[in-house]
C-alpha positions as CSV (number, residue, x, y, z in Angstrom):
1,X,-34.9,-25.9,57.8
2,X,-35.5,-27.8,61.1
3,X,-32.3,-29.7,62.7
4,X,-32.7,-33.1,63.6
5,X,-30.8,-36.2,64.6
6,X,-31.4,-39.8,65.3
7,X,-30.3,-41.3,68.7
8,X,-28.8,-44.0,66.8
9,X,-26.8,-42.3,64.1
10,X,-24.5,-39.4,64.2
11,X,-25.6,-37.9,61.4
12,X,-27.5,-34.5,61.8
13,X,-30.0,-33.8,59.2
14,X,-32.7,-31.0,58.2
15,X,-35.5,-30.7,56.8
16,X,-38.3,-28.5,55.5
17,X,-41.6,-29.7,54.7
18,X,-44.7,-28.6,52.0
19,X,-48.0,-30.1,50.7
20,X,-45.9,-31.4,48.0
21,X,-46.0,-35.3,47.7
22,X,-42.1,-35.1,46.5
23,X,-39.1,-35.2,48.6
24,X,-35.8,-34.5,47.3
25,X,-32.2,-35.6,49.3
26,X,-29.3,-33.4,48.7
27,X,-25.9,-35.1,49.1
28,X,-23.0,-32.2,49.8
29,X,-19.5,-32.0,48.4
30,X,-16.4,-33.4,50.3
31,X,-14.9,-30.7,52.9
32,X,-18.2,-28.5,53.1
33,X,-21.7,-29.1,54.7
34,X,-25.6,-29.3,53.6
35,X,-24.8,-25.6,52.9
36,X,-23.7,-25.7,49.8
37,X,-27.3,-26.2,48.4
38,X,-28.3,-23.2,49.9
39,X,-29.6,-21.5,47.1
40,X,-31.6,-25.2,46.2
41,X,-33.4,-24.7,49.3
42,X,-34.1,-21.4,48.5
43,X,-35.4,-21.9,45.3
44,X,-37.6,-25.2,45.7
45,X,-38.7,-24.0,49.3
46,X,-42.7,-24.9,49.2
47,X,-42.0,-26.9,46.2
48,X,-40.7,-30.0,47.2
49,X,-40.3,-31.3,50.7
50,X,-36.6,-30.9,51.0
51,X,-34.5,-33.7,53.3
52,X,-30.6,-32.4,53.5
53,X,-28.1,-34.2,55.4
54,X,-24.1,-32.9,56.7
55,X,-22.0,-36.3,56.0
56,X,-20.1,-38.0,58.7
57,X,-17.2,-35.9,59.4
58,X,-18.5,-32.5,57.8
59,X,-21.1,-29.7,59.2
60,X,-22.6,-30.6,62.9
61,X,-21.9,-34.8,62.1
62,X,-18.6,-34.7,63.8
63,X,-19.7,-36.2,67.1
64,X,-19.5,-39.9,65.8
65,X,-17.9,-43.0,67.6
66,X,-15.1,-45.1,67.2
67,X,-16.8,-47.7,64.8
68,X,-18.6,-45.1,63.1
69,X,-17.1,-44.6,59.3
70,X,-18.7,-43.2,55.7
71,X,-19.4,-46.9,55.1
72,X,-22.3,-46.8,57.2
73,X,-23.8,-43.3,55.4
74,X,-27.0,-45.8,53.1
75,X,-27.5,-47.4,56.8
76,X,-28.1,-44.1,58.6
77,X,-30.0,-42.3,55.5
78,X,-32.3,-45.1,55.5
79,X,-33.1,-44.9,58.9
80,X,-33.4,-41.3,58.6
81,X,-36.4,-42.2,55.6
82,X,-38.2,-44.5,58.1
83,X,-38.1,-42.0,61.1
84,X,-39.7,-39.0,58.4
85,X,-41.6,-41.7,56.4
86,X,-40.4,-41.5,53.6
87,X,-41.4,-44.2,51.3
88,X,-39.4,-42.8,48.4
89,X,-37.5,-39.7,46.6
90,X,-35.1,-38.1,44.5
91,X,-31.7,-38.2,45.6
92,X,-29.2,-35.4,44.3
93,X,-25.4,-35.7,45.1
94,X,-22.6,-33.4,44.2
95,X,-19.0,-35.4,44.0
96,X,-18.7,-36.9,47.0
97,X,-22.5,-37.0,47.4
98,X,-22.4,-38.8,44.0
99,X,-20.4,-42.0,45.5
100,X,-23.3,-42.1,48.5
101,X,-26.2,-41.3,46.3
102,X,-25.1,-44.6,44.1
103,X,-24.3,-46.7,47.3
104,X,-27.8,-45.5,48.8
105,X,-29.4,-46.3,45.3
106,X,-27.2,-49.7,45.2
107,X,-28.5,-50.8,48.5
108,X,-32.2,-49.4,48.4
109,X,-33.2,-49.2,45.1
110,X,-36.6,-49.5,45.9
111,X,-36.4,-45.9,48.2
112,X,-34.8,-44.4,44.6
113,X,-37.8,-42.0,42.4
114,X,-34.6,-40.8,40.3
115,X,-31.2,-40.4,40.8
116,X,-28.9,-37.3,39.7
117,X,-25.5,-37.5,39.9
118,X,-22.6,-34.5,39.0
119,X,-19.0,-34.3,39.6
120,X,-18.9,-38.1,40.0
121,X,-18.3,-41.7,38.6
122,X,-20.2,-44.6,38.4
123,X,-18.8,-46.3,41.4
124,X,-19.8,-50.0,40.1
125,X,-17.5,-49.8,37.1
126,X,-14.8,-47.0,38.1
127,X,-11.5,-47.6,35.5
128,X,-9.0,-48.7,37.7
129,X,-6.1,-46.3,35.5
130,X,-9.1,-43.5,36.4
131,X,-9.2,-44.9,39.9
132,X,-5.3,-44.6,40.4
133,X,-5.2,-41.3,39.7
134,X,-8.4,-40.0,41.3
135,X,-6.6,-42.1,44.5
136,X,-3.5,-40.0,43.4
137,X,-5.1,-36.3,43.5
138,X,-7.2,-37.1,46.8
139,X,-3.9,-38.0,48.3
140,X,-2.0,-34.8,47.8
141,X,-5.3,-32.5,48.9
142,X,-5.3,-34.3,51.9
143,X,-1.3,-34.0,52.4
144,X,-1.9,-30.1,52.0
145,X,-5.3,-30.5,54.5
146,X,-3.3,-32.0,57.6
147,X,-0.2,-29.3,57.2
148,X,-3.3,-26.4,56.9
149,X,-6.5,-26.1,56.6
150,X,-6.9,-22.8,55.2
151,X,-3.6,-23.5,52.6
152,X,-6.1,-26.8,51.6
153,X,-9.3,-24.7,51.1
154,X,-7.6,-21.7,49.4
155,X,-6.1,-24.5,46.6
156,X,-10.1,-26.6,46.9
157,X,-12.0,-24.0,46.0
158,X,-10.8,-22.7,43.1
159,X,-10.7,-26.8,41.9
160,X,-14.4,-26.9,43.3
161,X,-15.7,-23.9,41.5
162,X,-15.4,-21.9,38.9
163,X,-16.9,-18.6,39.1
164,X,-15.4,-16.0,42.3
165,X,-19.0,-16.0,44.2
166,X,-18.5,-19.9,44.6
167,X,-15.5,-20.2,45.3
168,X,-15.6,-17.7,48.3
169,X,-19.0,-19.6,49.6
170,X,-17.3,-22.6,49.3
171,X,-14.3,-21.7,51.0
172,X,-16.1,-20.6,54.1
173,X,-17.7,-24.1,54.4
174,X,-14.4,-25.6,54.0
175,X,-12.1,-23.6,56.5
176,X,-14.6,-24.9,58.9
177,X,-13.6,-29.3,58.1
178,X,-11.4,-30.5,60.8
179,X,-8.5,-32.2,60.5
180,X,-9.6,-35.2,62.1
181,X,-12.6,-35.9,60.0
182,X,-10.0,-36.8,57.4
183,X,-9.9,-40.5,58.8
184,X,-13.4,-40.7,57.9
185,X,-13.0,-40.4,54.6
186,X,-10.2,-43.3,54.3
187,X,-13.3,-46.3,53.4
188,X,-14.1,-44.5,50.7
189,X,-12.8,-46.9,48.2
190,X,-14.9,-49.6,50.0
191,X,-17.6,-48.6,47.8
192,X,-16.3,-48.8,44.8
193,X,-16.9,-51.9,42.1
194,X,-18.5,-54.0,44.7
195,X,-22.4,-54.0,42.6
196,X,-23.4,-54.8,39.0
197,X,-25.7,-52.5,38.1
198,X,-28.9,-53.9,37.1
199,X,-31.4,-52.3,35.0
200,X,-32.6,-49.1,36.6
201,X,-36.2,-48.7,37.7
202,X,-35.8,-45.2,38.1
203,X,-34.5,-41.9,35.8
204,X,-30.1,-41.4,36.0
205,X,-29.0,-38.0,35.3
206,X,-25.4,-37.8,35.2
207,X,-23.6,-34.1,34.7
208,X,-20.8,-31.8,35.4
209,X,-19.2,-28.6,34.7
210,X,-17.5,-27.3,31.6
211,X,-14.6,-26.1,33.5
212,X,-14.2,-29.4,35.3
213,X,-11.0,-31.5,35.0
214,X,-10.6,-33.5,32.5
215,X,-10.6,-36.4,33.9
216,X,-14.1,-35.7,35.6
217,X,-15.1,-35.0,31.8
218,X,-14.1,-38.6,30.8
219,X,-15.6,-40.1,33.7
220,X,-19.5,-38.7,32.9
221,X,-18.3,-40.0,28.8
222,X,-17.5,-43.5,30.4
223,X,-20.8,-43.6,32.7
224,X,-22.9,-42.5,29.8
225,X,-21.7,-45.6,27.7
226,X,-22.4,-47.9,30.4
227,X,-25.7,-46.9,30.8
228,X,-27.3,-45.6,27.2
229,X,-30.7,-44.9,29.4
230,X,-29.0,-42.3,31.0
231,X,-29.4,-38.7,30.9
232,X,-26.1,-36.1,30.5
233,X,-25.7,-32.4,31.1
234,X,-22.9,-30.5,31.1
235,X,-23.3,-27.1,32.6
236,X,-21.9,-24.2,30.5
237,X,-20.2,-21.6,33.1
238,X,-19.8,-24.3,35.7
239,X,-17.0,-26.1,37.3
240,X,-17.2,-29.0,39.8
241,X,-19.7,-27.6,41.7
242,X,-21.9,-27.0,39.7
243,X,-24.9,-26.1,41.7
244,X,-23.2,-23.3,43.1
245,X,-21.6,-22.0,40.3
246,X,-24.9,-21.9,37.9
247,X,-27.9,-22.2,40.4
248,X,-30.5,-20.8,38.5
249,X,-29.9,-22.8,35.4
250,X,-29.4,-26.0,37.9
251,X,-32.3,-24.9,39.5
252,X,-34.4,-25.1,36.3
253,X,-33.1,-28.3,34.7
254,X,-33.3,-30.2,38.0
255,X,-37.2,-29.2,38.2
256,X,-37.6,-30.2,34.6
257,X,-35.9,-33.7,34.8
258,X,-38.2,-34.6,38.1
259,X,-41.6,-33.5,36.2
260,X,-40.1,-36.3,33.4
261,X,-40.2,-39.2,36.6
């Protein structure tokens, strides 16, 4: 993967190239970095041209200004596709990435081949009962993240994944988030309900874990009703993050869903 980053963004972002005419975004997890898709990049190296990116606040993007906020994530990603030339691709978040990859899709729909979306919600009709206590959960992880660090990460990553290898991975990412990239995260809920969503020109592949919360359960059912297109996995063995719980069978399903665009 080759590190890069724009003069105007402070977003760092890497890539590795192929022959293949496909390009594929991964959008990371709240609290870790582009790592987490390691085994992605492992897997669909010389497949796909992969584009990964470490959100504002997480990985090397922590030198950002004092205007700079998560609000501005579809600005700098697009700019990021003009600089590579990138006309268009498939975009794959992971919770947090979820919100972005529907913001970015919301905003450029035209740069959208399909859209995959896990541990997440459809941010243009989140349930505002669902939104209270989502609000309500973030709130005390982040409570627990200011007093320590490691206390926060040993509590996220068993809520993150499910099976021991994961959860070690992605506590190593996590010990790593800085206190202060917490205010970053406080616009979040600036993206939230603010499009209709119009008819889709592209594939929507909405999934989570078995072992997820509940909650995150109902919020896949809810998505899927609003949008009857749609397509919905739940991944046996798999908890939140469910790339890094299950690669292999992620692996798989994600190259079979892109060969349907």
């Amino acid at each position: 993967m080759i590190e890069k980053r724009l003069d105007s963004s402070p977003i760092v972002y890497y890539t590795d190239g192929c022959d293949s005419s496909e390009w594929v975004l991964f959008l990371h997890a709240a609290f870790v970095n582009h790592e987490m898709f390691k085994k992605q990049f492992e897997y669909f190296k010389g497949r796909v041209n992969i584009l990964a990116i470490d959100i504002i606040g997480h990985g090397k993007s922590t030198d950002a200004g004092k205007n700079d906020s998560i609000e501005r994530m579809s600005e700098w990603i697009s700019s990021i596709l003009k600089a590579e030339k990138i006309k268009k691709l498939h975009i794959v978040g992971i919770s947090l990435g979820s919100v972005l990859a529907q913001d970015f899709a919301n905003k450029y729909p035209e740069a959208v081949a399909s859209l995959a979306c896990f541990g997440g919600y459809d941010i243009n009709n989140f349930d505002s009962k669902m939104q209270r206590g989502n609000g309500l959960a973030q709130l005390k992880m982040i409570i627990k993240g200011l007093i320590s660090v490691k206390w926060f990460a040993k509590d996220n990553k068993k809520i993150s994944a499910y099976t021991q290898a994961a959860q070690e991975e992605f506590y190593e990412m996590n010990i790593k988030f800085k206190k202060r990239s917490f205010m970053y995260l406080s616009s979040l809920g600036s993206m939230v309900n603010n499009y209709k969503t119009e008819a889709r020109a592209y594939p929507l592949l909405i999934g989570c874990g078995e072992h997820d919360i509940p909650m995150e359960h109902e919020a896949v059912k809810q998505w899927a009703q609003g949008e009857p297109g749609s397509e919905t996995v739940v991944f046996k063995g798999a908890g939140h993050c469910v790339n890094m719980d299950k690669p292999e069978a992620f692996n798989q399903y994600m190259e079979s869903f892109w060969k349907t665009v």
